[in-house]
mmCIF file of the N, C-alpha and C atoms, coordinates in Angstrom:
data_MODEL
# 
_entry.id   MODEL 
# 
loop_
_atom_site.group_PDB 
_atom_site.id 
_atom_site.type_symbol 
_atom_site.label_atom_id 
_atom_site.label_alt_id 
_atom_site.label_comp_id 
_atom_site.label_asym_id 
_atom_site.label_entity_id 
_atom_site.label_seq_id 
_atom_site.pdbx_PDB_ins_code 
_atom_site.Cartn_x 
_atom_site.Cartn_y 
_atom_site.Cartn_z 
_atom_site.occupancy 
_atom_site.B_iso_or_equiv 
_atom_site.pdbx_formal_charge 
_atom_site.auth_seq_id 
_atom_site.auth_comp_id 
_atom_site.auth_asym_id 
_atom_site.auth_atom_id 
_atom_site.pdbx_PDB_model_num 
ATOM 1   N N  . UNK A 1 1  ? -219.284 -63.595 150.266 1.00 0.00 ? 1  UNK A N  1 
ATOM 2   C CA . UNK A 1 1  ? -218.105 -64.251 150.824 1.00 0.00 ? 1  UNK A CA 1 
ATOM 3   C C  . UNK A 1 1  ? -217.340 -63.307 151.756 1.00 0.00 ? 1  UNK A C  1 
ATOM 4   N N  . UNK A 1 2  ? -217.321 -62.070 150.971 1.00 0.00 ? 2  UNK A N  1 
ATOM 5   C CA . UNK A 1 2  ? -216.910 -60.831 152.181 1.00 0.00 ? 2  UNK A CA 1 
ATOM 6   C C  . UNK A 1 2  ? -217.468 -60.813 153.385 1.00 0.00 ? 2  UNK A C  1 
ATOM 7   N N  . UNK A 1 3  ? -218.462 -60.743 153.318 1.00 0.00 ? 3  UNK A N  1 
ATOM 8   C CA . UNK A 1 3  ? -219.051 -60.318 154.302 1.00 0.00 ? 3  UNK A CA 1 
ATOM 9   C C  . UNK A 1 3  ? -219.071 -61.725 155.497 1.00 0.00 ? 3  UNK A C  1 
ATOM 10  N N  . UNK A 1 4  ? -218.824 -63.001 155.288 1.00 0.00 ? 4  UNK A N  1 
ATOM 11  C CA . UNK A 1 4  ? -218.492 -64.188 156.020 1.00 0.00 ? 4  UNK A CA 1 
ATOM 12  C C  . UNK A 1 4  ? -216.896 -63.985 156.566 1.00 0.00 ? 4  UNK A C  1 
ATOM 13  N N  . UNK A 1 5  ? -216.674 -63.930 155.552 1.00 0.00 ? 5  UNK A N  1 
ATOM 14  C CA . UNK A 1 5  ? -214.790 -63.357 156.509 1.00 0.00 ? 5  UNK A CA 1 
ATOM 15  C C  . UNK A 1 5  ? -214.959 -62.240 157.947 1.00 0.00 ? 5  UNK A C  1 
ATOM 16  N N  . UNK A 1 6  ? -215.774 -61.242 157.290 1.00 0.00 ? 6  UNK A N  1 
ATOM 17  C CA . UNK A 1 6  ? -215.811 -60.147 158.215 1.00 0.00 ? 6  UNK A CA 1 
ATOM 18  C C  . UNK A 1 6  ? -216.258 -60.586 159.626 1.00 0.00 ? 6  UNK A C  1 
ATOM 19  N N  . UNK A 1 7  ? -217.478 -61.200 159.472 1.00 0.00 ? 7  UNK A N  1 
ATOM 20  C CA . UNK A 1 7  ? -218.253 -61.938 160.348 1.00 0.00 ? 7  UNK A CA 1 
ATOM 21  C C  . UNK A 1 7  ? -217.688 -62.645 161.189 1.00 0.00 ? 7  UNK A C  1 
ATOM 22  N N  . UNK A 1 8  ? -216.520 -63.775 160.866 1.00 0.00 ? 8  UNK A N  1 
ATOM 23  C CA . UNK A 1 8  ? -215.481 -64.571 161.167 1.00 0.00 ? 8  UNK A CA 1 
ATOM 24  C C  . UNK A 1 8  ? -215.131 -63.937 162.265 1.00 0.00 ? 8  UNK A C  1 
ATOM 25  N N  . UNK A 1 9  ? -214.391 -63.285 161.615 1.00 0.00 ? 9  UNK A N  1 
ATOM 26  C CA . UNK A 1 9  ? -212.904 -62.115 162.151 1.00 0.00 ? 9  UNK A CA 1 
ATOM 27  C C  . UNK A 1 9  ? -213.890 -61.449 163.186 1.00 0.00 ? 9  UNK A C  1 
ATOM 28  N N  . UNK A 1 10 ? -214.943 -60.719 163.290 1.00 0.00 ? 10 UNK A N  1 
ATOM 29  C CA . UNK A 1 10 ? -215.589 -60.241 163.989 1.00 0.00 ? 10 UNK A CA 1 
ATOM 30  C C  . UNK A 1 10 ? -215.845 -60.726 165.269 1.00 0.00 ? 10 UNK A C  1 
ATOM 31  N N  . UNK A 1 11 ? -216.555 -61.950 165.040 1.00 0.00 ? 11 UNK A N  1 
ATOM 32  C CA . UNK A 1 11 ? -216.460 -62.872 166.331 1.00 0.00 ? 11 UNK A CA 1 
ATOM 33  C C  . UNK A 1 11 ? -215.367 -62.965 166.962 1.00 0.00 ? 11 UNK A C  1 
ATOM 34  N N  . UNK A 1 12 ? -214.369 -63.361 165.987 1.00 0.00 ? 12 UNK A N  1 
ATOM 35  C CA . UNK A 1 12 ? -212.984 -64.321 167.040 1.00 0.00 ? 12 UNK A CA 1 
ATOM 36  C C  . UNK A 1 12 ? -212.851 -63.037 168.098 1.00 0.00 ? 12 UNK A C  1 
ATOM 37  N N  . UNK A 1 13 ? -212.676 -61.402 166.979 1.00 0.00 ? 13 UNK A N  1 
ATOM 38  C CA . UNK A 1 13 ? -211.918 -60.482 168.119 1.00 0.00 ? 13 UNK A CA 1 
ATOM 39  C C  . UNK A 1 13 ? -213.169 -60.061 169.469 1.00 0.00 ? 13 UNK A C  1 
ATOM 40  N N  . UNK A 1 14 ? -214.300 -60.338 169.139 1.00 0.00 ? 14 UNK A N  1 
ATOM 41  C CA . UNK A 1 14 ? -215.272 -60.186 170.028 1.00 0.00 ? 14 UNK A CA 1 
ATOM 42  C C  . UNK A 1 14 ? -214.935 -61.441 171.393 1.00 0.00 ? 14 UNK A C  1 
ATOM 43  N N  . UNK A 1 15 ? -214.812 -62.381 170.712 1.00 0.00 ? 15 UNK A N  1 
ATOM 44  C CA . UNK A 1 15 ? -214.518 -63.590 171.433 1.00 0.00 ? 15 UNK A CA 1 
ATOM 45  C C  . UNK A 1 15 ? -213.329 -63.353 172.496 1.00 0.00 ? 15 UNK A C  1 
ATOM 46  N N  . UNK A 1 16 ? -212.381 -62.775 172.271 1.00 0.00 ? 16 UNK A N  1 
ATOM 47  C CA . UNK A 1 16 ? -210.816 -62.732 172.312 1.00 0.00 ? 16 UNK A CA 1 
ATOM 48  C C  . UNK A 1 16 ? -210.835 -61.393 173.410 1.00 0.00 ? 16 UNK A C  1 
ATOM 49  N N  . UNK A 1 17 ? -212.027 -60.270 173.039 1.00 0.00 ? 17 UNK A N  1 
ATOM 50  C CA . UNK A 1 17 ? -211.891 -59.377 174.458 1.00 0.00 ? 17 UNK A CA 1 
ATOM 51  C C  . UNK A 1 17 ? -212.739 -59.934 175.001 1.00 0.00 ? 17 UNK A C  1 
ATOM 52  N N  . UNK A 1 18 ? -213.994 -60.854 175.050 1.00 0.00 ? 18 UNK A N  1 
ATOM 53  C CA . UNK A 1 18 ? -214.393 -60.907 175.998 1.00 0.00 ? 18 UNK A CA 1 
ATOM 54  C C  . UNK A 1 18 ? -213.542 -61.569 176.963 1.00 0.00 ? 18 UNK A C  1 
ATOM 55  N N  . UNK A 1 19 ? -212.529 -62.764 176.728 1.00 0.00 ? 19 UNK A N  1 
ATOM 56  C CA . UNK A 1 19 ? -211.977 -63.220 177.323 1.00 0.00 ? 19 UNK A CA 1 
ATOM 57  C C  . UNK A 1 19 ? -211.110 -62.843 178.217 1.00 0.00 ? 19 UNK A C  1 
ATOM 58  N N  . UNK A 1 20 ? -210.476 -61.647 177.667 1.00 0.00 ? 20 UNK A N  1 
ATOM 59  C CA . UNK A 1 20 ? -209.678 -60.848 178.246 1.00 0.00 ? 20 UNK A CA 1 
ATOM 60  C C  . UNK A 1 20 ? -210.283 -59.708 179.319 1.00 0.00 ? 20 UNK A C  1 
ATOM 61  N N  . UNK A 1 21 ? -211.649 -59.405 178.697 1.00 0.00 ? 21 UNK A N  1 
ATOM 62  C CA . UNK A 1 21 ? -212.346 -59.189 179.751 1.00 0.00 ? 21 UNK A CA 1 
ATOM 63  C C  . UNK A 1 21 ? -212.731 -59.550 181.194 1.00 0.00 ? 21 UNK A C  1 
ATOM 64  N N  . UNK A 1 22 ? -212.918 -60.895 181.058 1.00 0.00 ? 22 UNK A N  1 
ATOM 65  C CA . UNK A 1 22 ? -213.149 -61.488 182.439 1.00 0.00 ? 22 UNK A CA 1 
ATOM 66  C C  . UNK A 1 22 ? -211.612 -61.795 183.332 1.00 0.00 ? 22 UNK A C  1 
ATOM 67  N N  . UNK A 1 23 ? -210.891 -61.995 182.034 1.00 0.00 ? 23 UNK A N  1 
ATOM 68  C CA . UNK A 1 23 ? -209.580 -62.203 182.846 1.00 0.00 ? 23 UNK A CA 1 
ATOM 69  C C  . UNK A 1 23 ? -209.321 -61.263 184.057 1.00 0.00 ? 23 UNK A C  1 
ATOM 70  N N  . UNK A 1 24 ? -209.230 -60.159 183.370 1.00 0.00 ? 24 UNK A N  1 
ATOM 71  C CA . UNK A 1 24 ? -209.176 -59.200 184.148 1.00 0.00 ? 24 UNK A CA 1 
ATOM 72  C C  . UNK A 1 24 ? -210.013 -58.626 185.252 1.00 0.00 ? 24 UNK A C  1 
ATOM 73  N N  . UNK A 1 25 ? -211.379 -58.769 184.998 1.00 0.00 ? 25 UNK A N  1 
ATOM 74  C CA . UNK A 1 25 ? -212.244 -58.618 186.167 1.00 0.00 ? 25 UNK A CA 1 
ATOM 75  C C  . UNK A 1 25 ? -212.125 -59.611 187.002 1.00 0.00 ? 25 UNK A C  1 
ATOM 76  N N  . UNK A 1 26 ? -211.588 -60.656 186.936 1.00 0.00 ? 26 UNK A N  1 
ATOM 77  C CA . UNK A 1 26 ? -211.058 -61.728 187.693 1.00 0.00 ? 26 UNK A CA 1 
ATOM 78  C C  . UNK A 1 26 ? -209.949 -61.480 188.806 1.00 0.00 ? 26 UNK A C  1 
ATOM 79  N N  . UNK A 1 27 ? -209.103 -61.061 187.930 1.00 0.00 ? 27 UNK A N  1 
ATOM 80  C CA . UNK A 1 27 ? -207.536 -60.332 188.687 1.00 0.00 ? 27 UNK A CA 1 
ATOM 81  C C  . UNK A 1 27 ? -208.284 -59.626 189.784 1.00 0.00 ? 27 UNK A C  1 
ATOM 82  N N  . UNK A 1 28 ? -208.576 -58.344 189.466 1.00 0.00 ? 28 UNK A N  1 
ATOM 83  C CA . UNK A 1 28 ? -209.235 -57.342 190.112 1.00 0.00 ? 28 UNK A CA 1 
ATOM 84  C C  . UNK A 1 28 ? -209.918 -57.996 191.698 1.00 0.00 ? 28 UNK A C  1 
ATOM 85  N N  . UNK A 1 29 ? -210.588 -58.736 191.092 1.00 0.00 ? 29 UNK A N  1 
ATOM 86  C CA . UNK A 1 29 ? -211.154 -59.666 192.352 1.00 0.00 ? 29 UNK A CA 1 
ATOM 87  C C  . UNK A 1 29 ? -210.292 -59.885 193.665 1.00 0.00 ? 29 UNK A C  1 
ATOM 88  N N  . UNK A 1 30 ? -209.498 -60.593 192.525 1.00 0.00 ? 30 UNK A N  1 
ATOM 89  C CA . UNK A 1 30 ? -208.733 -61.725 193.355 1.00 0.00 ? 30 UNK A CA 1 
ATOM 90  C C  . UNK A 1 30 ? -207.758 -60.571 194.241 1.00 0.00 ? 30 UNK A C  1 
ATOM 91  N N  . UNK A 1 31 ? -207.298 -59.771 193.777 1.00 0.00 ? 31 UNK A N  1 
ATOM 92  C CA . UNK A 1 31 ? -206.272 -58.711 194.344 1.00 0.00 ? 31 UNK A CA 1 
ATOM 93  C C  . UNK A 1 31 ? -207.242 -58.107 195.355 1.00 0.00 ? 31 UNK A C  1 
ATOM 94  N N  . UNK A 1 32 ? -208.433 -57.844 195.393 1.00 0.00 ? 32 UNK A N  1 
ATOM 95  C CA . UNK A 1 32 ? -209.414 -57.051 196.283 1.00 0.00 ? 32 UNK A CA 1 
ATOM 96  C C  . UNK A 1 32 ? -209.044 -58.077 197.503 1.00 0.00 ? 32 UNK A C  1 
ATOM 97  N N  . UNK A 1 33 ? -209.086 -59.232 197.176 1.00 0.00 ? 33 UNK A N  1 
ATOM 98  C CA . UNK A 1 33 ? -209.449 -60.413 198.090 1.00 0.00 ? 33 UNK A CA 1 
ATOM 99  C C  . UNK A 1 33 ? -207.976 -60.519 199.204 1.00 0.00 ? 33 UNK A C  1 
ATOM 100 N N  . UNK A 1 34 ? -207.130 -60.460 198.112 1.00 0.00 ? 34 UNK A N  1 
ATOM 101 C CA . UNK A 1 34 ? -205.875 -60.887 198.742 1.00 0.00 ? 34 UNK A CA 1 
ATOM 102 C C  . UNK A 1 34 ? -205.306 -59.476 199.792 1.00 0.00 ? 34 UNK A C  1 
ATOM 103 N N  . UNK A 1 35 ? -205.346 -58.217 199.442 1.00 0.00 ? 35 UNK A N  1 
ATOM 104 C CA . UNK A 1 35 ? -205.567 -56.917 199.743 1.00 0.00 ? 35 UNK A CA 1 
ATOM 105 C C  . UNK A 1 35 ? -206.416 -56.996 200.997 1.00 0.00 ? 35 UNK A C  1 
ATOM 106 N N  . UNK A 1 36 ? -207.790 -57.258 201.429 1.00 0.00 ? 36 UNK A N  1 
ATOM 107 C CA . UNK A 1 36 ? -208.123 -57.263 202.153 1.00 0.00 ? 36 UNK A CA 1 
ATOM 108 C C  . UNK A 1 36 ? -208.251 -58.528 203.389 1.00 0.00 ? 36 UNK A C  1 
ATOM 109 N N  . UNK A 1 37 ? -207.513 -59.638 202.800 1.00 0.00 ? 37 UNK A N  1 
ATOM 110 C CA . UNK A 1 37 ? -206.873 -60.641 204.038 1.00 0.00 ? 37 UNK A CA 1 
ATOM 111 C C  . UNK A 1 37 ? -205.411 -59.904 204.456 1.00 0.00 ? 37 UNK A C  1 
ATOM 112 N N  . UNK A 1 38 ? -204.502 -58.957 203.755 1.00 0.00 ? 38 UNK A N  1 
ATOM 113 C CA . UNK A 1 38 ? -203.439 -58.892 204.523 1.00 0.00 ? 38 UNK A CA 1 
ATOM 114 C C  . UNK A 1 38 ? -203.660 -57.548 205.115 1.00 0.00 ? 38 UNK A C  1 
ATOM 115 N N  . UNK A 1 39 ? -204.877 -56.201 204.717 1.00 0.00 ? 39 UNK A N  1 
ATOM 116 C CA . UNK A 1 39 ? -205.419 -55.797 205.467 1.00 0.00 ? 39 UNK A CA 1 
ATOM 117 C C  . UNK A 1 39 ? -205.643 -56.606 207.285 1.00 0.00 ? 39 UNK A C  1 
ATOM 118 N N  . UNK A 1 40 ? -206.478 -57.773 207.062 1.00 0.00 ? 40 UNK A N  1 
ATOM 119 C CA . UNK A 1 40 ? -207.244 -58.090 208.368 1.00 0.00 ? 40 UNK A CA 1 
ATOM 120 C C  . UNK A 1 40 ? -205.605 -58.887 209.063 1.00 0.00 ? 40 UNK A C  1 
ATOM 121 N N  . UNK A 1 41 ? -205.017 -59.202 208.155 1.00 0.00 ? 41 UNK A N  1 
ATOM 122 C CA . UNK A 1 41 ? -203.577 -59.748 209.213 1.00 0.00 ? 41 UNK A CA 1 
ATOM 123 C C  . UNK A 1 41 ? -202.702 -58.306 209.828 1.00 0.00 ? 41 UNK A C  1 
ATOM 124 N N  . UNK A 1 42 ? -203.065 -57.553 208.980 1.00 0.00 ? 42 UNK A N  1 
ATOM 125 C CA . UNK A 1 42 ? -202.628 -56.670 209.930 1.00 0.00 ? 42 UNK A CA 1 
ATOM 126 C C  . UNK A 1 42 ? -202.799 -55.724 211.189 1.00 0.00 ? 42 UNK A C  1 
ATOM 127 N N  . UNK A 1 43 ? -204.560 -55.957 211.056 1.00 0.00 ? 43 UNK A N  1 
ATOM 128 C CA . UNK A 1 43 ? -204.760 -55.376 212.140 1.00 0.00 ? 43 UNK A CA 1 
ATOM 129 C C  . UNK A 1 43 ? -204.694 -56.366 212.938 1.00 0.00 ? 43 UNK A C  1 
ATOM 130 N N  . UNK A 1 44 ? -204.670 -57.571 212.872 1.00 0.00 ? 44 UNK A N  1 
ATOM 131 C CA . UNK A 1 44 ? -204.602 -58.591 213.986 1.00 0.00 ? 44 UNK A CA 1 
ATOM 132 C C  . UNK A 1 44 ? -203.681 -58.722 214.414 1.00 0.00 ? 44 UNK A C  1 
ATOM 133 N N  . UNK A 1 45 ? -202.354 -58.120 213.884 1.00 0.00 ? 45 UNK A N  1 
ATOM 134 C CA . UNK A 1 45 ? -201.072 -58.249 214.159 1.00 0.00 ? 45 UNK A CA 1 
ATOM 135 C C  . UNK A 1 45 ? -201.031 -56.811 215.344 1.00 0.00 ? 45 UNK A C  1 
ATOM 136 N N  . UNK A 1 46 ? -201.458 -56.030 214.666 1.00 0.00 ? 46 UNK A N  1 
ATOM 137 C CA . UNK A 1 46 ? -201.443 -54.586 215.791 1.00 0.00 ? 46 UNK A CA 1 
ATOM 138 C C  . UNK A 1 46 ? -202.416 -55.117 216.802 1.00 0.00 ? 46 UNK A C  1 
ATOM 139 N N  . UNK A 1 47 ? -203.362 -55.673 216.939 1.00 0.00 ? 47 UNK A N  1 
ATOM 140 C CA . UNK A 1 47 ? -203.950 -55.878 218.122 1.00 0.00 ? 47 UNK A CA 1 
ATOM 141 C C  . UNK A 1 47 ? -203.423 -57.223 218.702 1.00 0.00 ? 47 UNK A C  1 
ATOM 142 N N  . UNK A 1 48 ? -202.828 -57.415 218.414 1.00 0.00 ? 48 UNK A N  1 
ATOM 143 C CA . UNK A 1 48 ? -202.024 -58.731 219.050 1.00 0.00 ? 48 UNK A CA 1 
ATOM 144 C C  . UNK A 1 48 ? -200.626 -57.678 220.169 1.00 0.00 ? 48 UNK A C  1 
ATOM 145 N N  . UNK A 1 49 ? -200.196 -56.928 219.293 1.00 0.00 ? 49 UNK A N  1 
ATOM 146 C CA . UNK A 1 49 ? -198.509 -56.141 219.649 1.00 0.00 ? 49 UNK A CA 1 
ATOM 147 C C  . UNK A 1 49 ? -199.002 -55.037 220.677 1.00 0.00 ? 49 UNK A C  1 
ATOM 148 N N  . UNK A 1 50 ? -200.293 -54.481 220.944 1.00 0.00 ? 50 UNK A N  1 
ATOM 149 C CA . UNK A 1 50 ? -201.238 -53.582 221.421 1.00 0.00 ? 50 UNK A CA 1 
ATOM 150 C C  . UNK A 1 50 ? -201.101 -54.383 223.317 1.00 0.00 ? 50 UNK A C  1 
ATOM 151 N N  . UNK A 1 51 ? -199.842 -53.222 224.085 1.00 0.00 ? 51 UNK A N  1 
ATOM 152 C CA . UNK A 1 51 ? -200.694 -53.666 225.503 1.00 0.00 ? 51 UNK A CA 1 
ATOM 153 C C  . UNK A 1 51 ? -202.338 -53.552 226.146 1.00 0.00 ? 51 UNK A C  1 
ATOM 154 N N  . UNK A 1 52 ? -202.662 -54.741 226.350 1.00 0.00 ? 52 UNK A N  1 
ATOM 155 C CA . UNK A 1 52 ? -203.570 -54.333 227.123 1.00 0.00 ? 52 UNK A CA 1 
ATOM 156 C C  . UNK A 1 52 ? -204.292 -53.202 228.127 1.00 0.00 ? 52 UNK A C  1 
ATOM 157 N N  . UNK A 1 53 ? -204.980 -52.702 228.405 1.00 0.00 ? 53 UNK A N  1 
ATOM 158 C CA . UNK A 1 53 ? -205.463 -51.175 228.773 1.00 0.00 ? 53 UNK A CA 1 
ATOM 159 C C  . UNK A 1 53 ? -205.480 -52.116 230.411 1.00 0.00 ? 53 UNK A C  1 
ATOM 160 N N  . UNK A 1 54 ? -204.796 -51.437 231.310 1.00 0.00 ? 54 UNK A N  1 
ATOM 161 C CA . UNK A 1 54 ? -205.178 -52.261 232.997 1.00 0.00 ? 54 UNK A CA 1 
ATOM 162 C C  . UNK A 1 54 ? -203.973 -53.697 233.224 1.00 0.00 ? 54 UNK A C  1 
ATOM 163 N N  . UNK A 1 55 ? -203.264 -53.615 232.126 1.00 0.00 ? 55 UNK A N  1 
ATOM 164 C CA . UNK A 1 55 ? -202.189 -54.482 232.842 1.00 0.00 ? 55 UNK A CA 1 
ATOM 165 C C  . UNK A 1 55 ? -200.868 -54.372 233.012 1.00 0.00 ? 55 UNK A C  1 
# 
């Protein structure tokens, strides 16, 4: 019977980081993602504000 409790309990907390696991490798993502669109707005913004070379 011990050893079914343990088992239990074992899973859920196995269960419970994996979840938290992906959560987070998720975040990570998503911040890479968002990080590198306001990266590319910014250089588009400097090459937008950038005179032309000859005018």
């Amino acid at each position: 019977m011990l050893m079914l409790i343990s088992t239990v309990v074992s899973g859920v907390l196995l269960l419970v980081l994996a979840v938290s696991y992906f959560k987070t490798v998720q975040a990570i993502r998503q911040d890479d993602v968002n990080e590198a669109m306001a990266r590319a707005q910014r250089m588009k913004n400097k090459r937008a504000s950038t005179p032309l070379a000859g005018a």
